[in-house]
N, C-alpha and C positions, 0 to 999 in steps of 0.2 A: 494533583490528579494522579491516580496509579496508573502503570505502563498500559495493565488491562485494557481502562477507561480508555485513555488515550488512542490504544490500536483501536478499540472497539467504531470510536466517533471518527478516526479516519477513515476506518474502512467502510462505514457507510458514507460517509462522504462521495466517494468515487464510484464518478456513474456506470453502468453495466453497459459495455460495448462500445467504451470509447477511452480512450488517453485521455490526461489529464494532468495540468503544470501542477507543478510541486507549489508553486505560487498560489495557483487560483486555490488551490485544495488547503491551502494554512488561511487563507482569507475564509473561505467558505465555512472553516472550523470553527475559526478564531483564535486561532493558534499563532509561533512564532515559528517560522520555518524550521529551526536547529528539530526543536517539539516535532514536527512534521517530517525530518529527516530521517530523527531516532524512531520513530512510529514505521514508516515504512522500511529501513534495515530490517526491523523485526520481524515485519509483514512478508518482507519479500523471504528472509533467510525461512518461514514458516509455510515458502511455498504457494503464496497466497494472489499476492501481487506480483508485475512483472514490470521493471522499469527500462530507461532505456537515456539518454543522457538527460533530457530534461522534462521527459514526461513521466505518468505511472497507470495500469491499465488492469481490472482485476483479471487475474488469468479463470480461465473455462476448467470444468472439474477435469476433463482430460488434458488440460495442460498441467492442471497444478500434480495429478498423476503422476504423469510423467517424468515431472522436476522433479517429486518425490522419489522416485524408483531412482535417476541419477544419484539423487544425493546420498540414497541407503541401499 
């Protein structure tokens, strides 16, 4: 599967307005977590996602904003 696919099926995966284990969300895929890890570095480095040590939570357009305006 390309990276694409992959962020694509994760990030709908992860429900709106709540955390979510890095666990529960490679099951819910049907993924292997490593799959799961590398999809969310991506996610997150793109501003998208927001993790935290063991959860992952999509960020609101004005948070993901904001990360963006940090990073550039």
């Amino acid at each position: 599967m390309k990276e694409e696919d992959l962020d694509w099926l994760v990030y709908h995966r992860i429900p709106e307005g709540a955390p979510v284990t890095v666990e529960t969300l490679a099951a819910g895929c049907g993924l292997g977590i490593p799959d799961v890890e590398a999809s969310l570095i991506r996610l997150e480095r793109s501003c998208i996602v927001g993790r935290t040590a063991n959860s992952v939570r999509l960020l609101s357009f004005g948070e993901a904003l904001i990360h963006n305006q940090v990073k550039y």
